[in-house]
N, C-alpha and C positions, 0 to 999 in steps of 0.2 A: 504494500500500500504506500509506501514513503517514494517508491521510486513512479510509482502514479502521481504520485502529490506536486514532486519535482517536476517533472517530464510537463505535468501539467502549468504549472507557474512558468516555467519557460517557456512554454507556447502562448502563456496571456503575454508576459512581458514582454516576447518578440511581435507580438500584434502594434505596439508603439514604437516600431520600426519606420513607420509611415511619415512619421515626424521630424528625422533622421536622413539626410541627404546621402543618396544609395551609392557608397563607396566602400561597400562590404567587399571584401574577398568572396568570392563567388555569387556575389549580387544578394538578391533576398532571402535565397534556397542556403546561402552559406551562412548568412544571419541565424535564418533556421537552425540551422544542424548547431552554430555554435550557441546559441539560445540554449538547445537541450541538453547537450553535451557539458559546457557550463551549469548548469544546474543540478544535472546527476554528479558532476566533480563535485561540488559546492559539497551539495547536501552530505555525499559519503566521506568527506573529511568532516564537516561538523560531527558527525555524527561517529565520529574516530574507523575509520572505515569496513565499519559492520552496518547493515541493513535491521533496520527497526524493526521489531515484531508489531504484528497488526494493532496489539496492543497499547501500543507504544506512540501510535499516528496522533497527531495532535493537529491545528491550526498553527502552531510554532513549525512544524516538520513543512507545511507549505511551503511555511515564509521564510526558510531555507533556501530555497531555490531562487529568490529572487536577483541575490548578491550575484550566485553562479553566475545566474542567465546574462545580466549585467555586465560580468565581468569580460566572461565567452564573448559577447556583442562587440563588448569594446577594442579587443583583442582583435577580431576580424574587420574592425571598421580601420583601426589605427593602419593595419599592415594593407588590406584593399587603397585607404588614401594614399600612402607612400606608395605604392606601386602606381597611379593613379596619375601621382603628383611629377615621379620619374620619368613616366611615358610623354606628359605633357612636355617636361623638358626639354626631354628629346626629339620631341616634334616640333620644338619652336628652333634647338639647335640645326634640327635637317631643313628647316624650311627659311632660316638665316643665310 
């Protein structure tokens, strides 16, 4: 259930992708993946990397996944702009 919880918060968070000028490494589908991927990391270090019993699932175990998904997002947009930014370069140095 923890890694539903996650997986889930990643995919709301990445919906505020929209707001965000699209300079993710693999466009919105790589936002995507780092959304979820960031959240499932997130959450299983919080959580000292053991998996929650069902027991266990809280409204805190969600909002675990928030930072990940954030994190993952940022990480893919940082590295998509610099490749982004490089290419422009290069295209005003070829075209000088």
């Amino acid at each position: 259930m923890a890694m539903l919880c996650w997986v889930m918060m990643g995919l709301a968070v990445w919906h505020f992708t929209v707001f965000v000028p699209d300079r993710f490494l693999g466009g919105i589908v790589g936002a995507f993946l780092a959304a979820i991927a960031g959240s499932i990391v997130f959450g299983l270090i919080v959580s000292g990397l053991s998996m929650p019993a069902r027991d266990d699932v809280s409204v805190v175990t969600a909002l675990e996944g928030i930072p990940g998904s954030i994190i993952g997002m940022a990480i893919v947009w940082f590295i998509g702009n610099a490749r982004e930014k490089a290419e422009e370069a290069r295209e005003a140095a070829a075209s000088a």
